[in-house]
N, CA, C and O atoms as CSV, one atom per row, in Angstrom:
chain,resi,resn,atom,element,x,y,z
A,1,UNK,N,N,9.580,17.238,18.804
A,1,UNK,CA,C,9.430,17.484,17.381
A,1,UNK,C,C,10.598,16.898,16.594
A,1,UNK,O,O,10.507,16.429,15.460
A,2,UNK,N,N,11.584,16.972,17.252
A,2,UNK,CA,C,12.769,16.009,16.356
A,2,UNK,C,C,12.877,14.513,16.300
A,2,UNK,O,O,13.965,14.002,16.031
A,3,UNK,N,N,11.912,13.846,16.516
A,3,UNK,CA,C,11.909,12.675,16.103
A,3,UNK,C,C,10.490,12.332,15.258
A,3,UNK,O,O,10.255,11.172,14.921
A,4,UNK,N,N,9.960,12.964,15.076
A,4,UNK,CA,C,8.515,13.106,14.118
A,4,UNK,C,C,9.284,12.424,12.805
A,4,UNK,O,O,10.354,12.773,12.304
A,5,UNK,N,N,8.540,11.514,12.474
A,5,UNK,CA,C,8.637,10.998,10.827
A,5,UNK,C,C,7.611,11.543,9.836
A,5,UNK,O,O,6.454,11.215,9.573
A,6,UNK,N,N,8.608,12.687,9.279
A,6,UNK,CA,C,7.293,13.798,8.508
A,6,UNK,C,C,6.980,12.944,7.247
A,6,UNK,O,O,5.844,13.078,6.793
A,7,UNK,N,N,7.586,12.329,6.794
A,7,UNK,CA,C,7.353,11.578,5.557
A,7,UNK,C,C,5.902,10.712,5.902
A,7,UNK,O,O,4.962,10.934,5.139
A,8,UNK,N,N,5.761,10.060,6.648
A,8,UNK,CA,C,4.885,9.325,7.162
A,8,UNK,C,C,3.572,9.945,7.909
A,8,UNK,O,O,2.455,9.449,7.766
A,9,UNK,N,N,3.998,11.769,9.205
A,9,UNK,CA,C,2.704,12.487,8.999
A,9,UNK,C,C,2.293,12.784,8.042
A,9,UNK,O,O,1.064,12.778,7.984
A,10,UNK,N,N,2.963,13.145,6.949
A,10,UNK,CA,C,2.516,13.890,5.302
A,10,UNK,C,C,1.803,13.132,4.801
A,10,UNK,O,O,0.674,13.517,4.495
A,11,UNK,N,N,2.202,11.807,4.543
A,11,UNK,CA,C,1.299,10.345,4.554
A,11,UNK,C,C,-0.235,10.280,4.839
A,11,UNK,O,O,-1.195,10.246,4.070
A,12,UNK,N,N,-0.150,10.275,6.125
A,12,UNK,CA,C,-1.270,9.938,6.806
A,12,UNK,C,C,-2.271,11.464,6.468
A,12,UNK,O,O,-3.381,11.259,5.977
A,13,UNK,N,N,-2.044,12.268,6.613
A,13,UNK,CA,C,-2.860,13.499,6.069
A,13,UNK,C,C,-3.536,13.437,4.657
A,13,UNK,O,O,-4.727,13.562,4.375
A,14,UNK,N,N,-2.268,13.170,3.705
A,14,UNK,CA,C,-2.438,12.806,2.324
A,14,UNK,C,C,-3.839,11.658,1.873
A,14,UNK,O,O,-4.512,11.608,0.844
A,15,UNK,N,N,-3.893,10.699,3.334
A,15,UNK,CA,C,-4.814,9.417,2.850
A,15,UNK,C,C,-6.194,10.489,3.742
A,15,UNK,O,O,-7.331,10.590,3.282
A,16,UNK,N,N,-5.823,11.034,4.775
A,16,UNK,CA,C,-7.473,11.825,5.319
A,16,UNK,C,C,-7.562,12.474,4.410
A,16,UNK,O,O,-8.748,12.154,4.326
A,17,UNK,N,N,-7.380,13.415,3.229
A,17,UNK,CA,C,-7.991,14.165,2.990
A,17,UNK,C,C,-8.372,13.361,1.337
A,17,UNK,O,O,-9.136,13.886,0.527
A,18,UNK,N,N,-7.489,11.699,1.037
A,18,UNK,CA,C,-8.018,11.075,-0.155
A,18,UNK,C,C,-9.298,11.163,0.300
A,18,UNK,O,O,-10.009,12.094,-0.079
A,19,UNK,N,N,-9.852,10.024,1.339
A,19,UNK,CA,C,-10.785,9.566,1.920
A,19,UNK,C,C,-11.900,10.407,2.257
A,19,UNK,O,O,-13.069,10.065,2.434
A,20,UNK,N,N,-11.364,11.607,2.325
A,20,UNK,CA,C,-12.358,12.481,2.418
A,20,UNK,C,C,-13.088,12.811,1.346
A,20,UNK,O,O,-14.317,12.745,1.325
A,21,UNK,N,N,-12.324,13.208,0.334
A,21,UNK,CA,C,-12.619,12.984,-1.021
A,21,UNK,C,C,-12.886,11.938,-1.853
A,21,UNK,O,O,-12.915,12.061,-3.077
A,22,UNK,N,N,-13.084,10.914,-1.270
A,22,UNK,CA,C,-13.117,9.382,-1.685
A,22,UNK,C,C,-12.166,9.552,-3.423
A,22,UNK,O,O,-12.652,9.646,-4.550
A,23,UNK,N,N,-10.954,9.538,-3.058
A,23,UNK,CA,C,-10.070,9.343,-4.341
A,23,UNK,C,C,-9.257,7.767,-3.593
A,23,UNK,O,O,-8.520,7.727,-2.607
A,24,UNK,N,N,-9.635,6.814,-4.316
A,24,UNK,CA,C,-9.802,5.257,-3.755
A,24,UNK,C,C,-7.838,5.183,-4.614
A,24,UNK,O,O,-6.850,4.612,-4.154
A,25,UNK,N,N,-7.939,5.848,-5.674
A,25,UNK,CA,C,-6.355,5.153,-6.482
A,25,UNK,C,C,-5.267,6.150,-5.398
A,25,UNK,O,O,-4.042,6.176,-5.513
A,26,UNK,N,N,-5.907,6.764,-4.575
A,26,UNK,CA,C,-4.574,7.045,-3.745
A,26,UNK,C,C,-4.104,5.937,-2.382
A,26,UNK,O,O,-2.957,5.635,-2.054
A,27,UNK,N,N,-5.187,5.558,-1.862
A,27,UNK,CA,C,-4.747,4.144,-1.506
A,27,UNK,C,C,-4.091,2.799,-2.310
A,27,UNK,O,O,-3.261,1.979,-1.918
A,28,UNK,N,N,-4.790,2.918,-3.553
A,28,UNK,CA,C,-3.992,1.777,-4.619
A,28,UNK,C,C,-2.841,1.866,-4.222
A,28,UNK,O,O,-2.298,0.986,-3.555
A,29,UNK,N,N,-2.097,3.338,-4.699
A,29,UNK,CA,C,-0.749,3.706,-4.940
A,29,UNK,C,C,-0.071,3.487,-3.939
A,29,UNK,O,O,1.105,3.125,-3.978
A,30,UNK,N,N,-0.981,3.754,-2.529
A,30,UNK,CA,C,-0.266,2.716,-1.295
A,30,UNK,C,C,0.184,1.325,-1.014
A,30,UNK,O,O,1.213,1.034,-0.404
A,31,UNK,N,N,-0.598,0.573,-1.465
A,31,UNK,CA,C,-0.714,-0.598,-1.538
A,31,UNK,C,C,0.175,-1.189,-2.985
A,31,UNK,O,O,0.386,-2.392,-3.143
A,32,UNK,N,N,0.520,-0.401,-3.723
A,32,UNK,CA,C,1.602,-1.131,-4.651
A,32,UNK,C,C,3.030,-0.378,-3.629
A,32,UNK,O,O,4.020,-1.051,-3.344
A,33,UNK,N,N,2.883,0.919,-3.248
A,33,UNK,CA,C,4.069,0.616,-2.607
A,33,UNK,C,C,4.140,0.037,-1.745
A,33,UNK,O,O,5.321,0.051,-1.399
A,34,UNK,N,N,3.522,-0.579,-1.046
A,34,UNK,CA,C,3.788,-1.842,0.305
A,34,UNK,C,C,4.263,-3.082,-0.019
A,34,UNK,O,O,4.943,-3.723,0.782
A,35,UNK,N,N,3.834,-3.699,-1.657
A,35,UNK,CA,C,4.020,-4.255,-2.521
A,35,UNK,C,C,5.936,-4.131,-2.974
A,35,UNK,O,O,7.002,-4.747,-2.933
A,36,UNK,N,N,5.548,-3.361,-3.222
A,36,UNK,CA,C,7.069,-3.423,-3.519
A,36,UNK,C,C,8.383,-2.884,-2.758
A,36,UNK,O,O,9.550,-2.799,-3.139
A,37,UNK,N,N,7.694,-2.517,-1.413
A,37,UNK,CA,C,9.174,-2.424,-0.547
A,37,UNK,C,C,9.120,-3.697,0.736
A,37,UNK,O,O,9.769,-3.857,1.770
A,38,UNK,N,N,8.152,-4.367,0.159
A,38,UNK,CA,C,8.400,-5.984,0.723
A,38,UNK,C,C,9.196,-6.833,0.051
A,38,UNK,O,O,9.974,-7.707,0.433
A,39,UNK,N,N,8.798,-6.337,-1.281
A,39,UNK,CA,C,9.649,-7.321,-2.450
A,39,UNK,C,C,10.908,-6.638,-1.905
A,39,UNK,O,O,11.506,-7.512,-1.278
A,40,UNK,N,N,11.379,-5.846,-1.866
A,40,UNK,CA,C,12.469,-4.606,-1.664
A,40,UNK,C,C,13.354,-5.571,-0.219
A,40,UNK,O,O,14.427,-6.165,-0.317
A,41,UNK,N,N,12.697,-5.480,0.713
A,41,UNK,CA,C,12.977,-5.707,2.177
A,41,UNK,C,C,12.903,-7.292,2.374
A,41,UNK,O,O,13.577,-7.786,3.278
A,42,UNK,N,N,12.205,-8.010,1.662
A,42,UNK,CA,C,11.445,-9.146,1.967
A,42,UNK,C,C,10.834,-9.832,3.002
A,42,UNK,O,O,10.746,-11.029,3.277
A,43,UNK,N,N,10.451,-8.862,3.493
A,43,UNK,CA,C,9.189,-8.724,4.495
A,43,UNK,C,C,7.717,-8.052,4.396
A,43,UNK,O,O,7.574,-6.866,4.098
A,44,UNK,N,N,6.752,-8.832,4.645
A,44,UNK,CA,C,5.457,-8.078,4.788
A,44,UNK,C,C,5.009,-8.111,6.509
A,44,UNK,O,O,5.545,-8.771,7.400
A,45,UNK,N,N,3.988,-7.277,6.597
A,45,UNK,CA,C,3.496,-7.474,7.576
A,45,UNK,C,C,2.216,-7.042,7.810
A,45,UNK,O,O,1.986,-5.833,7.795
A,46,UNK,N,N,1.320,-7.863,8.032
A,46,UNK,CA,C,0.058,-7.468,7.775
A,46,UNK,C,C,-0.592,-7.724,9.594
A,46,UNK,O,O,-1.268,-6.750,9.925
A,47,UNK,N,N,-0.491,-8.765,10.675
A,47,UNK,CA,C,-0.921,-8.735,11.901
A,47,UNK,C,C,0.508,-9.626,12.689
A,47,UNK,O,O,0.746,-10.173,13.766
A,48,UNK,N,N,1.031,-9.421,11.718
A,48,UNK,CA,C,2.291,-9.788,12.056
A,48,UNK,C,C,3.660,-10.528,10.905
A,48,UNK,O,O,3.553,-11.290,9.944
A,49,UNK,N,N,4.870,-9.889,11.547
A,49,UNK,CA,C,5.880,-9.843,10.259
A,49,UNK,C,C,6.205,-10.826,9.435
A,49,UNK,O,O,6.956,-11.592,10.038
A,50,UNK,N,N,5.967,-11.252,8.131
A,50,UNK,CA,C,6.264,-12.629,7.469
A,50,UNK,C,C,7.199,-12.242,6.947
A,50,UNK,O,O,7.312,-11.104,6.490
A,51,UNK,N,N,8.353,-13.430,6.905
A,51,UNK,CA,C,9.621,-12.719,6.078
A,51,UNK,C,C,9.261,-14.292,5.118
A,51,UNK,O,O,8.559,-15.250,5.443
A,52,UNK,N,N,10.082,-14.038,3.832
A,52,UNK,CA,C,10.048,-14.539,2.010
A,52,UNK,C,C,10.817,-15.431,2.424
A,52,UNK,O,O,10.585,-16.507,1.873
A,53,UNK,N,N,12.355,-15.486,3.799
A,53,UNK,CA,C,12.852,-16.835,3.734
A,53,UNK,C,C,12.243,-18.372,4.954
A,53,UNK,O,O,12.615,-19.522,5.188
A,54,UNK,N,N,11.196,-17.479,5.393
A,54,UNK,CA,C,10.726,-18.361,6.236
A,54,UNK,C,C,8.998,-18.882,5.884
A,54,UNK,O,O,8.443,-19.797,6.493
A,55,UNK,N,N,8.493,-18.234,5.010
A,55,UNK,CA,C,7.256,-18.272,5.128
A,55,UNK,C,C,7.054,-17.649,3.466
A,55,UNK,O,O,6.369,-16.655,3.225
A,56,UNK,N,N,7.861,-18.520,2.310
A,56,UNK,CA,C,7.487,-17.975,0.886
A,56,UNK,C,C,6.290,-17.568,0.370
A,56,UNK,O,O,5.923,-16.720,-0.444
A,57,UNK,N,N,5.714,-18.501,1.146
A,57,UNK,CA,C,4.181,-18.654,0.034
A,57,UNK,C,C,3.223,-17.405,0.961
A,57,UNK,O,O,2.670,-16.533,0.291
A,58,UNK,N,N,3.108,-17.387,2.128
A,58,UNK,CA,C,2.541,-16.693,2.540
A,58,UNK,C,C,3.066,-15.256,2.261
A,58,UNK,O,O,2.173,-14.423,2.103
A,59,UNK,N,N,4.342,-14.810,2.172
A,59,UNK,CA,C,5.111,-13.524,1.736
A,59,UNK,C,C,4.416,-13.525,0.805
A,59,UNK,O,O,3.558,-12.646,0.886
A,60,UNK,N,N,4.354,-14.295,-0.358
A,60,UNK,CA,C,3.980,-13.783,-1.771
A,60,UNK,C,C,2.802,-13.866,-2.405
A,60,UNK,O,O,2.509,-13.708,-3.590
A,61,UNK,N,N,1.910,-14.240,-1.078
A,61,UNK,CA,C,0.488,-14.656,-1.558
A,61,UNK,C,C,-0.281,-12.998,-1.250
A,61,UNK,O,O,-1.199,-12.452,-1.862
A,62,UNK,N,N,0.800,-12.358,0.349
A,62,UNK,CA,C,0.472,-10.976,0.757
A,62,UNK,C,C,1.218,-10.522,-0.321
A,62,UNK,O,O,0.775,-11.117,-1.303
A,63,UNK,N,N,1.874,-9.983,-0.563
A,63,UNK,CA,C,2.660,-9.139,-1.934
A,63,UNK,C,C,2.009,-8.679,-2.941
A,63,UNK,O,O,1.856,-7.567,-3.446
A,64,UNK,N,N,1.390,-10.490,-3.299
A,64,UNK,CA,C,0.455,-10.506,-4.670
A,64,UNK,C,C,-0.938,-9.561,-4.787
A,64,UNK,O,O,-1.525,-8.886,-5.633
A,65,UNK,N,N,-1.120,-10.093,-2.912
A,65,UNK,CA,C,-2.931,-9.242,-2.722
A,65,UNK,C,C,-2.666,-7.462,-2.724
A,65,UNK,O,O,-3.585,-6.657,-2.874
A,66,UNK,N,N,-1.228,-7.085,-2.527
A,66,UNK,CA,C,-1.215,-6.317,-2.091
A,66,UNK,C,C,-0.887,-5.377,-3.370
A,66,UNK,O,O,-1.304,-4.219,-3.411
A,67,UNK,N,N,-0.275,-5.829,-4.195
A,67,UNK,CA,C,-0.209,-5.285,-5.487
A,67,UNK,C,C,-1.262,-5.461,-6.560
A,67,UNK,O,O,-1.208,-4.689,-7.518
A,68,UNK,N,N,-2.354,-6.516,-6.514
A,68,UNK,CA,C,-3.500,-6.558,-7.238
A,68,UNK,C,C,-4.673,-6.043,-6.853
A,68,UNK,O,O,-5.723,-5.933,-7.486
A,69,UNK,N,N,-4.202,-5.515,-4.963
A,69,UNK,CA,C,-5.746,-4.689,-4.637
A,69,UNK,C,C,-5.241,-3.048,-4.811
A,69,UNK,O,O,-5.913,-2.047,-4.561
A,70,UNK,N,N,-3.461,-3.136,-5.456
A,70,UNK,CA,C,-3.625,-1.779,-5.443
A,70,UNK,C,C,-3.699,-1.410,-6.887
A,70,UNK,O,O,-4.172,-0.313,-7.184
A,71,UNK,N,N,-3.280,-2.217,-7.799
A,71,UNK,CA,C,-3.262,-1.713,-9.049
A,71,UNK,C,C,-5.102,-1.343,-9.356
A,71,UNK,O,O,-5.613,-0.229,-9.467
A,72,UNK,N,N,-5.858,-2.858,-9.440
A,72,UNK,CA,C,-7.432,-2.469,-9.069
A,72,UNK,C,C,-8.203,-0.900,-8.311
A,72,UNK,O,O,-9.198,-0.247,-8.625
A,73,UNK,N,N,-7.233,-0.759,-7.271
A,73,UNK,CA,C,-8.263,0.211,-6.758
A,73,UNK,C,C,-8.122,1.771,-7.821
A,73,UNK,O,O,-8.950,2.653,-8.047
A,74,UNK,N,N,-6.575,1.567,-8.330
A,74,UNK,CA,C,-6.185,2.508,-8.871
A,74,UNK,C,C,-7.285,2.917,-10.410
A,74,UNK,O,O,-7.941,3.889,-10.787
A,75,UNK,N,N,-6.944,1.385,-10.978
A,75,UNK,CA,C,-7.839,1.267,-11.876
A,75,UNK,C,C,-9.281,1.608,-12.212
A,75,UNK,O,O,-9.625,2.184,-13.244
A,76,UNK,N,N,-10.174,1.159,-11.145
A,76,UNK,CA,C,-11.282,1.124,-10.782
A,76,UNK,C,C,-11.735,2.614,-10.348
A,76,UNK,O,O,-12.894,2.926,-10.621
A,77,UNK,N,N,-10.918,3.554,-9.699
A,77,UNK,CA,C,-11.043,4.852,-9.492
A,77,UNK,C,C,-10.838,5.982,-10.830
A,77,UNK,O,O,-11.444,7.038,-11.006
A,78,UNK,N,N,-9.892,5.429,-11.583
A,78,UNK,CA,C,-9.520,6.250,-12.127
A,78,UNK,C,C,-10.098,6.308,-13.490
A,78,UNK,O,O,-10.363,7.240,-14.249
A,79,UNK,N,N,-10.222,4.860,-13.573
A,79,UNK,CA,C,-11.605,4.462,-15.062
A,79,UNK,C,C,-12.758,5.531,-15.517
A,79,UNK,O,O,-12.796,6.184,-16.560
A,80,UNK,N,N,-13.918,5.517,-14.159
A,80,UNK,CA,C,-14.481,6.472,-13.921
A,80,UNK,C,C,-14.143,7.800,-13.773
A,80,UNK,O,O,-15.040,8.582,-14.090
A,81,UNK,N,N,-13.382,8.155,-13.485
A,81,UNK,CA,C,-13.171,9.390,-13.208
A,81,UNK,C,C,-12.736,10.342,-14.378
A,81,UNK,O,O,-12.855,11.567,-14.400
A,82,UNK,N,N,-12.070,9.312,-15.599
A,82,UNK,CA,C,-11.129,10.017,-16.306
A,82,UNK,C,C,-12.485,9.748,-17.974
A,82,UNK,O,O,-12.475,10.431,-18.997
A,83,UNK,N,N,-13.142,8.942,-17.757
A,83,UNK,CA,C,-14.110,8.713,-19.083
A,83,UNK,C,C,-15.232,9.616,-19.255
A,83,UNK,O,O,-15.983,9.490,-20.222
């Protein structure tokens, strides 16, 4: 139990019980933060690690998808939900 990363079980619970509920802008909100602690780290990693000084375009082409499929999902969920 002392090496458990509760931040990350809390996480993963947090997205079963979005999904359960199909609340789609709580994944957004994932996906802009992946977004921006790549920008942060300058690394993504999607099937494997791209770092920003070896591989720019591909870093920022994932970054970009990753912050425009999250702002969207956020959007797109919350449009409906809130009109």
């Amino acid at each position: 139990m002392k090496n458990i990363k509760w931040f990350t079980a809390v996480a993963l619970v947090v997205l079963a019980v979005a999904s359960y509920y199909e609340w789609y802008w709580v994944w957004g909100v994932l996906f802009v933060y992946w977004a921006v602690t790549s920008i942060q780290g300058g690394q993504a990693f999607i099937v494997e690690t791209i770092t920003r000084r070896q591989n720019p375009v591909l870093f920022w082409f994932i970054t970009a998808m990753w912050g425009g499929f999250g702002a969207w999902y956020v959007w797109a969920d919350l449009t409906w939900r809130l009109a």
